[in-house]
N, C-alpha and C positions, 0 to 999 in steps of 0.2 A: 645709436639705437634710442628710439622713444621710449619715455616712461610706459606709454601704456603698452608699448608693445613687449618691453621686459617684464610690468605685472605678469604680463596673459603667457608667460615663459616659465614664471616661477611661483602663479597659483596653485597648477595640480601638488608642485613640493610641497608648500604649506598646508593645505587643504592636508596629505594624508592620503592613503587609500582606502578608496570608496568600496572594495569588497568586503564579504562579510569572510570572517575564519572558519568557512566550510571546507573538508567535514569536519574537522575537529571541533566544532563547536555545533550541534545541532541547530538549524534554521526552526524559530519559532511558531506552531503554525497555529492558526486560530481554531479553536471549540468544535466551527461546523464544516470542516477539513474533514472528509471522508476517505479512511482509509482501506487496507485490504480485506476482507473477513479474514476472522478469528472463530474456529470451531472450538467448543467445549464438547469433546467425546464420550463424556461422562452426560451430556444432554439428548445429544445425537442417537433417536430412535430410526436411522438408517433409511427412514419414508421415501428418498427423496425427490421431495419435494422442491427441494431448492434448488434439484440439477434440473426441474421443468421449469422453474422461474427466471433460472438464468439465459438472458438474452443471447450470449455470445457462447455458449456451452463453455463455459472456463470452469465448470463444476462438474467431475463424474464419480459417482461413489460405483465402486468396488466391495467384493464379499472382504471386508475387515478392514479397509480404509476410506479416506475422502478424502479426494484429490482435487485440488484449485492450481490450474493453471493463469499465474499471475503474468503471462504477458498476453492474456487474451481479457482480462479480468478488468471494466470497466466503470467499477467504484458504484455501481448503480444502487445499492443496498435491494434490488428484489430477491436474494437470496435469503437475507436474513428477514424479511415481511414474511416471506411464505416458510417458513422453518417455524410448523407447529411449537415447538419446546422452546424454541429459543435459544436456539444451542450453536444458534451461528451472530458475534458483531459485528459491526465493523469498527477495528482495531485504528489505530495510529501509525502504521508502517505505510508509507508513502512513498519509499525513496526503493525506486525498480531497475535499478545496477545492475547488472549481472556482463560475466565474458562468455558466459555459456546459457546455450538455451535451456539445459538441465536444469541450472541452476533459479528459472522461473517457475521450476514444478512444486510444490507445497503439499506433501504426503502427509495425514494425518491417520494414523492407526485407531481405530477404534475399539472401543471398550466392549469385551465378550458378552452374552448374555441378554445385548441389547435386542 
């Protein structure tokens, strides 16, 4: 066997592996990495406005909640532009796993009185 053909045999060994230790170890993502909304239901004057700015309907408020469906949910932040108060951000959760479809629905109960 050639030298070089044995390097090219026993680089990847030395090299190591090239994956990262995900998930145990969160992948770091940069500043302007837009994630899912985040309502503050203590903000949330129930207008909504952000379920007519949402391009993909992933946003419908209900008499006492708001509900974001996150596998229709396209990162676009026109929810949180048009949410006069402010009461909607977009957060740092990125990672949209699920085994069940349920599991992409994001209820948020809202604060009475509003």
């Amino acid at each position: 066997m050639t030298p070089d053909l044995l390097d090219r045999f026993l680089r990847p060994l030395r090299r190591g592996p090239l994956t990262r230790p995900y998930p145990a170890t969160p992948v770091p993502l940069p500043p302007t990495v837009r994630g899912l909304p985040e309502l503050d239901p203590s903000r949330c004057d129930a207008s909504g406005a952000c379920v007519t700015a949402c391009p993909t309907r992933a946003i419908t408020l209900d008499a006492g909640s708001w509900t974001l469906d996150v596998g229709r949910c396209i990162f676009c932040g026109d929810c949180a532009r048009a949410c006069p108060r402010d009461a909607i951000r977009l957060g740092d959760r990125v990672e949209l796993a699920a085994r069940e479809r349920e599991a992409l629905i994001v209820v948020v109960p809202l604060e009475r009185g509003r």
